[in-house]
C-alpha positions as CSV (number, residue, x, y, z in Angstrom):
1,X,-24.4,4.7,6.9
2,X,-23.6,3.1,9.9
3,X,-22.8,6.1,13.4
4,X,-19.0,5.7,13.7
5,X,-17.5,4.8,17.0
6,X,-14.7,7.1,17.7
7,X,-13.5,5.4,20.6
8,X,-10.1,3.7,19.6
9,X,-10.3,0.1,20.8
10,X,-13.5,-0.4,17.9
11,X,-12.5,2.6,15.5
12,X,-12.7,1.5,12.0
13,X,-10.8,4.6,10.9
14,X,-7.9,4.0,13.2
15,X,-7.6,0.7,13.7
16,X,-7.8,-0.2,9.6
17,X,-7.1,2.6,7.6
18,X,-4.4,3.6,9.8
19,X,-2.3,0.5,8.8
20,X,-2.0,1.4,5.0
21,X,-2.7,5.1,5.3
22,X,0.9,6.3,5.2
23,X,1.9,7.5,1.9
24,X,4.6,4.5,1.4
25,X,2.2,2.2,1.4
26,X,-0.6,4.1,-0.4
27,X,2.1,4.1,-3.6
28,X,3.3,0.4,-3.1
29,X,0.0,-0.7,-3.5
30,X,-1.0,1.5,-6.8
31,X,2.4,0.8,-8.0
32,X,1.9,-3.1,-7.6
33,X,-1.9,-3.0,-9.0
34,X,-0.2,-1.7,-11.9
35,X,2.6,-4.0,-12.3
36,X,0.7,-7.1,-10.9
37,X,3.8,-8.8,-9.5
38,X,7.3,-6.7,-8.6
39,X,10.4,-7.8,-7.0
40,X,12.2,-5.5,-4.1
41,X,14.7,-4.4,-6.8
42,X,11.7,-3.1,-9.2
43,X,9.6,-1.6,-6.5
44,X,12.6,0.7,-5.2
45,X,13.0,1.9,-9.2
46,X,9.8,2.6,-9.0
47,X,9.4,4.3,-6.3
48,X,12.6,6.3,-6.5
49,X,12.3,8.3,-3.2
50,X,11.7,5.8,-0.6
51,X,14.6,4.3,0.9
52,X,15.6,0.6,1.4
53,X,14.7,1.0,5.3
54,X,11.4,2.3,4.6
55,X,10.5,0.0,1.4
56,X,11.0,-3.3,3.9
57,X,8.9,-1.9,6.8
58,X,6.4,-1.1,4.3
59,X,6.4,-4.3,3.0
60,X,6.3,-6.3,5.9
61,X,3.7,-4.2,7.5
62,X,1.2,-4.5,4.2
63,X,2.1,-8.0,4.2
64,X,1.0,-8.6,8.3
65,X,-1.9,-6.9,6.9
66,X,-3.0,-9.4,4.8
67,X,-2.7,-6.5,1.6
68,X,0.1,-8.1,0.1
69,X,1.5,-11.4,-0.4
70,X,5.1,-12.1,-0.1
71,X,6.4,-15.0,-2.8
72,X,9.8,-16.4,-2.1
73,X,11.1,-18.8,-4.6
74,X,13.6,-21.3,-3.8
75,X,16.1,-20.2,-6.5
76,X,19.7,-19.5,-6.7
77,X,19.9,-16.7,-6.5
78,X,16.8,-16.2,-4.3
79,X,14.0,-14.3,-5.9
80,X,10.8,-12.4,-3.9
81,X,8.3,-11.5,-5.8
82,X,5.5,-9.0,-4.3
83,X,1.9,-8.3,-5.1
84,X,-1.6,-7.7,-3.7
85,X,-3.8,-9.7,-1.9
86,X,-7.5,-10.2,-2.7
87,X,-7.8,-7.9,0.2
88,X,-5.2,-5.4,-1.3
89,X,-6.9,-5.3,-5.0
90,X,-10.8,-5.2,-2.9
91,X,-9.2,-1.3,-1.6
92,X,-7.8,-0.1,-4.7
93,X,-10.8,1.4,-6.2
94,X,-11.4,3.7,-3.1
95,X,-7.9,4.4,-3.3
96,X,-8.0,5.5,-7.3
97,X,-11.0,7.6,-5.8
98,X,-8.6,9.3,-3.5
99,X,-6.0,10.3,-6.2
100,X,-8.8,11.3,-8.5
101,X,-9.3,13.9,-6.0
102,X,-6.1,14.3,-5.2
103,X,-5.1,14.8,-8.8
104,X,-8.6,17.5,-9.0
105,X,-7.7,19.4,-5.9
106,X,-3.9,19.4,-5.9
107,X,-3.1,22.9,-6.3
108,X,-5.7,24.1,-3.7
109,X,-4.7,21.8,-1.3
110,X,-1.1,23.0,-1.3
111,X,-1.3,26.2,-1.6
């Protein structure tokens, strides 16, 4: 593997995985890999303790990201629809890695 380069202008790990790190995003994503396609309404159901402030920035953060895609139809009423990227679904098997572990090493991690 390649030597990392700490220094933050060219740091991989803080310049990419920084940007869907937080653990709104992290559950967005598995939450739309599951569903394929979700619209605000479904996504805040589903993730029941996020609030409407944090659901949008989220949203609009993965989406600047290029990790989700953001489908507005021209519909009365309006409808948005929601769902990974190419780029967004490429992650999601190092993600199901982390909460493998996660689900493995739960209890001694919050002990």
């Amino acid at each position: 593997m390649k030597e990392l380069d700490l220094n933050f202008p060219t740091c991989p790990i803080r310049n990419v995985l920084s940007r869907f790190s937080d653990k709104w995003s992290l559950l967005i994503m598995v939450t739309l890999q599951a569903n394929d396609k979700m619209r605000y309404k479904d996504l805040m159901k589903s993730i029941p303790d996020i609030s409407h402030k944090m659901l949008t920035n989220s949203l609009r953060k993965l989406e600047g990201d290029h990790l989700l895609k953001r489908m507005a139809f021209a519909e009365i009423p309006p409808r948005v629809e929601y769902s990974l990227t190419e780029m967004g679904k490429s992650i999601m098997p190092a993600i199901h890695l982390m909460i493998e572990w996660a689900q493995v090493h739960f209890e001694e991690v919050t002990k």
